[in-house]
N, C-alpha and C positions, 0 to 999 in steps of 0.2 A: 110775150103774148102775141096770138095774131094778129097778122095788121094788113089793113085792105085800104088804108088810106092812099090816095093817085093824088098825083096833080094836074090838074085839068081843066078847061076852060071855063068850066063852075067857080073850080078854086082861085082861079085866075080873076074873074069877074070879081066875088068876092074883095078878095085881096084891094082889087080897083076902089069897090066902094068903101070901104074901113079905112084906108091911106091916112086920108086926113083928116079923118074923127081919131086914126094911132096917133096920128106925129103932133095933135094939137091938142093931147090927152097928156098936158104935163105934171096936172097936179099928182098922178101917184107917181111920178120916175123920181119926183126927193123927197125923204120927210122932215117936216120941220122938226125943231126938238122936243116938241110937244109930243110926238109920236112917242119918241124911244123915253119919255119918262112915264112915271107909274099913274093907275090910275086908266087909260085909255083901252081902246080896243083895235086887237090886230084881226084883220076879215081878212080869211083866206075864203079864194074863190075855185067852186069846182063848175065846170057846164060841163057836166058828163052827160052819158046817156044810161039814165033810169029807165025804160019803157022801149027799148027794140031791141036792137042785134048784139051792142055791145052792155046790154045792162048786168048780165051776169058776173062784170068783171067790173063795172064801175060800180057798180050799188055796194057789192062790198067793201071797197074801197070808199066810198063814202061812208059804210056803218063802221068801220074801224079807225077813220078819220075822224068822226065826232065822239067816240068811244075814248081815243087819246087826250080830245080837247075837255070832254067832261069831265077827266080825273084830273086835268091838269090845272084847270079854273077851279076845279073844290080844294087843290091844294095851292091856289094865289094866285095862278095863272105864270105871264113869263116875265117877268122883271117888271111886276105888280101890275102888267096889263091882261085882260081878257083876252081869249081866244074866243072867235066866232065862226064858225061854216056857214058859208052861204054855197047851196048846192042847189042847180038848177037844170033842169030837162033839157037837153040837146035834141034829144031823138035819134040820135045818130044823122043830124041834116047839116053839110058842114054852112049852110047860111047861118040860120039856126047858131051856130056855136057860135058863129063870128058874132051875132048880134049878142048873145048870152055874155061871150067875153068882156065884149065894149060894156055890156052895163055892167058887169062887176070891177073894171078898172074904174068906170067912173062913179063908184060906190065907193071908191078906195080902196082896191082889195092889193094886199102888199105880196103877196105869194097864191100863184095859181096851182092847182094838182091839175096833170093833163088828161083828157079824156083818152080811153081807149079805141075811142071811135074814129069813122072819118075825118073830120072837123080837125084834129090834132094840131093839124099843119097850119090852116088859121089862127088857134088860139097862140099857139107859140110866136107866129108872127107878130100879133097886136101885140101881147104882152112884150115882146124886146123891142118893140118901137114903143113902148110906155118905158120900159125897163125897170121890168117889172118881172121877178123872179119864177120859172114855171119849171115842172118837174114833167117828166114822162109817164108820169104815173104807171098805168101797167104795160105803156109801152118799150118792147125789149129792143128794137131792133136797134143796131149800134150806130148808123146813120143818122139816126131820129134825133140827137142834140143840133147835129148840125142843120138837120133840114128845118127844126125850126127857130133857132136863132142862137144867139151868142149869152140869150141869160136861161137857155136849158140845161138843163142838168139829169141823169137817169141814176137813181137812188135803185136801184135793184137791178138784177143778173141782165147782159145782154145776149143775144142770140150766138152768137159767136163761141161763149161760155157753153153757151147749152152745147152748139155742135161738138165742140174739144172734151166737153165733159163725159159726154156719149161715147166719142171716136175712144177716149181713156180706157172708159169704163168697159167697152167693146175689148179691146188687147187686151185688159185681166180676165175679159171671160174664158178669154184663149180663143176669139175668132180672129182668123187670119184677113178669110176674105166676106167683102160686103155685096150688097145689092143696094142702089140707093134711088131713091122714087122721090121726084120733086114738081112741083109746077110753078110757072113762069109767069102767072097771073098778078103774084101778088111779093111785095118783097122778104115776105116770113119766109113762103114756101121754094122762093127762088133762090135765096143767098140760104140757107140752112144747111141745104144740100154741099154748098163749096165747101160753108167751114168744117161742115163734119169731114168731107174728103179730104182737106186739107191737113185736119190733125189727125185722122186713120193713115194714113198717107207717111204721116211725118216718123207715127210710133210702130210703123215698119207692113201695116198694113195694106191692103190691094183692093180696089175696087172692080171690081169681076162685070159688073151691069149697072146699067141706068133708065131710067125709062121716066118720062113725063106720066100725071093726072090730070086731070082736070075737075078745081074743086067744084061741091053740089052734082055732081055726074049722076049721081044715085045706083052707078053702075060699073064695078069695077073688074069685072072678069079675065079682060083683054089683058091688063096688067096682070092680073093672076096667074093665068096664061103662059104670058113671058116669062116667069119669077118658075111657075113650075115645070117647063121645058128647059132652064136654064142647067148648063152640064159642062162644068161641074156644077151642084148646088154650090151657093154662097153661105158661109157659115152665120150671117145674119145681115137681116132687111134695117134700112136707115131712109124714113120718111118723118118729115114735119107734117103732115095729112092731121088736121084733128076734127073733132064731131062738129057733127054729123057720119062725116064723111070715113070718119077710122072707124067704126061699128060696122057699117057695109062689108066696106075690106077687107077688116079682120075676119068675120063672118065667111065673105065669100075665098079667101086665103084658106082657110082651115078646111072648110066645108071640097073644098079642091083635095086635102088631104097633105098640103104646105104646112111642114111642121117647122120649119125656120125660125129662128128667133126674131122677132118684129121691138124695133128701137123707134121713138118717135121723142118728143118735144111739148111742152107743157101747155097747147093749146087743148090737152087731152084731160087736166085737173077739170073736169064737170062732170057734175053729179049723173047729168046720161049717157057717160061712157057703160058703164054694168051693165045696160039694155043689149050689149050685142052678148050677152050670154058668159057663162063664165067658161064653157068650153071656145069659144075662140077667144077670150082676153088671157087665159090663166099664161105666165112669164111674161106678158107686156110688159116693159120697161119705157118709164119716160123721165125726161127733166120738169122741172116745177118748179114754181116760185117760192112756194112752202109746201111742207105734207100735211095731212090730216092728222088731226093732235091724234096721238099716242104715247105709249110710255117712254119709246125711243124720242120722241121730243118735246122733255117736258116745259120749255118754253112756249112754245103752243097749247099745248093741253091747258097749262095756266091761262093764257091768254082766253081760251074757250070757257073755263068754268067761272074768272071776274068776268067775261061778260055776260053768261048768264046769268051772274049772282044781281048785275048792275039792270038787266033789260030782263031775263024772267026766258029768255029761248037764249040759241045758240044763232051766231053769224050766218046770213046768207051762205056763207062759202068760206074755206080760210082763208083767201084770196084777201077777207079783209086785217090780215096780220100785214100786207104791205100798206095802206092807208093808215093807220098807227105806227109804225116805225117811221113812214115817212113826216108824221106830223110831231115826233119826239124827236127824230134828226134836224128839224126845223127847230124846235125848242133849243136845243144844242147848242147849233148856228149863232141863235138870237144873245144865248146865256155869254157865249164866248165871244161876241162881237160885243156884248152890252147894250145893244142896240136894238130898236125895229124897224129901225129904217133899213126902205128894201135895196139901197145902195151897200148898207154895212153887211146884208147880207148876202148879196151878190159877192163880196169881199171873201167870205168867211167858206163860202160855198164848197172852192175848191180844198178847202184845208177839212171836211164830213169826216170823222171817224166815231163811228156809234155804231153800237156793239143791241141791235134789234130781236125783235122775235123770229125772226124773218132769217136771221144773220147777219156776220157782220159787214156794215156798211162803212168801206176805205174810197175817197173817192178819187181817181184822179186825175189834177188836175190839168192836164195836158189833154185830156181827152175829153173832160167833163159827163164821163161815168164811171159810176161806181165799179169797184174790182173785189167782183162779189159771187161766192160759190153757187151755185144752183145745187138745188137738191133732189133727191133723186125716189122716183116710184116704181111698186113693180106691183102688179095683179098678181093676187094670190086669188085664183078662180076670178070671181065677179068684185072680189075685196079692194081695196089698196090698201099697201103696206108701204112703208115708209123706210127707206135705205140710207137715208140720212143726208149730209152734205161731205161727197166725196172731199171736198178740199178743192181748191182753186186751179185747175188744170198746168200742166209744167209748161207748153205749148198753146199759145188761142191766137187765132191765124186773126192778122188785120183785118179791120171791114173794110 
């Protein structure tokens, strides 16, 4: 997913003030034995951001995270203890997240899901200075374990996958050569662009053009510009750009009379992509974290009809089929560890193989993420259609 997190003299401050509220914060880094027998309750902690930039990608992920935990408690919970969510407002402010974190470790919470928001990098920190087990939630980017500590972990595809997946799926369409459009602002939109070149690159492919954006621009013609003076044409466009910003694009791409094939990246799964019309979306291809239930995946589609049968509507987004896999790969951990202590399952961590709605999740452990297929979209007019999960790339270039 996109990710706009910096680090920077905020984060840095921050950091300052939490030190020694982390390092003095030791009742959750062991559990007594009281924890891992039956009878008690394990709180996992989420500080996402419900209410601004990143809440379309955390809310669901919170509504399919307690969706897992409610089936799991009606049928006994995890080695006879409760599951609880405690989910709380960020704002996407990373102070805010820092302060959200510190009270859920010292509420006890044994496993954090990570916000999609700025804040990420905080919450990862405090938590490995509790050591206290945290996920990347919908963050993909394959640096992100490292950047925020040694007990991170990313339960879903990383960016790297997405670019190799693409560069693939590009050579079976039979295009040779690419155009590739990235910006430098942020690290979604900056490293994307390598790995796709690197696996177009590798499976015989040629990159012909490059050019920078600039996201929120509102204005993208100049690049249109370039892309349609470009001679030879490119047998197809490879940008991570998502909404807002890919509706403009597309829009002003087409309306140019660029009929090129346009490849992007799964910042583009929301519901306002359709608004740029279905004459500039129709063959858009992108990677995704899941697709929209259909028949082609009826893991999903299940997934959609027990939760309206359980809640009476359908999930914010499918987005929340990775907050339920990730809280049934935690179930797993716990089952196979016999444990709830968050050291048994920092243990168990590296050895994830859970087979989700999402797909399957192998993790490993030399990298501490998962090695897991993305899946793939394409606009049919203003629709999405679902292509399924290509399979896990032959080639996915280092991060």
């Amino acid at each position: 997913m996109r990710r706009s997190w910096r680090i920077g003299a905020l984060l840095l401050a921050v950091f300052a003030l939490v030190a020694g509220a982390c390092s003095a914060n030791t009742g959750s880094s062991s559990a007594s034995s009281s924890e891992s027998s039956s009878g008690g309750t394990f709180l996992i902690g989420f500080p996402g951001d419900f209410s601004s930039t990143y809440a379309f990608y955390d809310e669901p992920i919170k509504e399919g995270a307690q969706f897992a935990i409610d089936q799991i408690n009606a049928s006994g919970g995890v080695l006879g203890n409760t599951l609880e969510l405690q989910a709380l407002d960020n704002r996407n402010d990373v102070a805010e997240t820092s302060k959200l974190t510190q009270q859920l470790l010292d509420q006890g919470a044994k496993w954090l899901i990570g916000t999609t928001g700025d804040g990420i990098l905080a919450e990862g920190s405090q938590a490995c200075a509790a050591n206290i087990p945290v996920s990347t939630g919908d963050g993909t980017a394959p640096t992100l374990v490292g950047d925020m500590g040694p007990c991170a972990y990313q339960l879903i595809m990383s960016d790297n996958v997405q670019g190799a997946t693409l560069a693939e799926y590009a050579i079976k369409q039979g295009y040779k050569t690419a155009y590739v459009l990235g910006s430098t602002e942020i690290p979604y939109t900056k490293n994307l662009p390598t790995y796709f070149t690197k696996a177009f690159e590798n499976a015989g492919g040629t990159v012909t053009g490059t050019d920078q954006f600039k996201i929120g621009a509102g204005d993208y013609s100049a690049v249109v510009t370039k892309i349609a003076s470009a001679d030879p044409a490119p047998d197809a466009i490879f940008t991570p750009m998502f909404v807002p910003d890919t509706q403009v694009f597309l829009r002003q791409l087409r309306q140019a009379g660029v009929t090129i094939p346009v490849l992007s990246t799964d910042g583009n799964l929301d519901p306002s992509l359709p608004d740029a019309g279905a004459k500039a979306l129709n063959g858009f291809t992108f990677t995704a974290s899941a697709c929209p239930p259909g028949p082609d995946n009826p893991k999903i589609q299940q997934f959609y009809a027990d939760y309206k049968a359980k809640y009476g509507k359908d999930p914010s987004s499918v987005i929340a089929v990775l907050g339920y896999d990730e809280i049934y790969a935690l179930k797993s951990i716990i089952e196979a560890q016999n444990s709830t202590d968050p050291q048994a399952i920092l243990a168990g961590l590296p050895n994830v193989s859970y087979d989700g709605v999402s797909g399957q999740i192998q993790m490993d452990p030399t990298t501490r993420r998962a090695k897991k297929s993305a899946w793939m979209v394409k606009m049919d007019g203003a629709s999405f259609t679902c292509l399924g999960q290509p399979g896990y790339p032959t080639f996915v270039p280092s991060a």
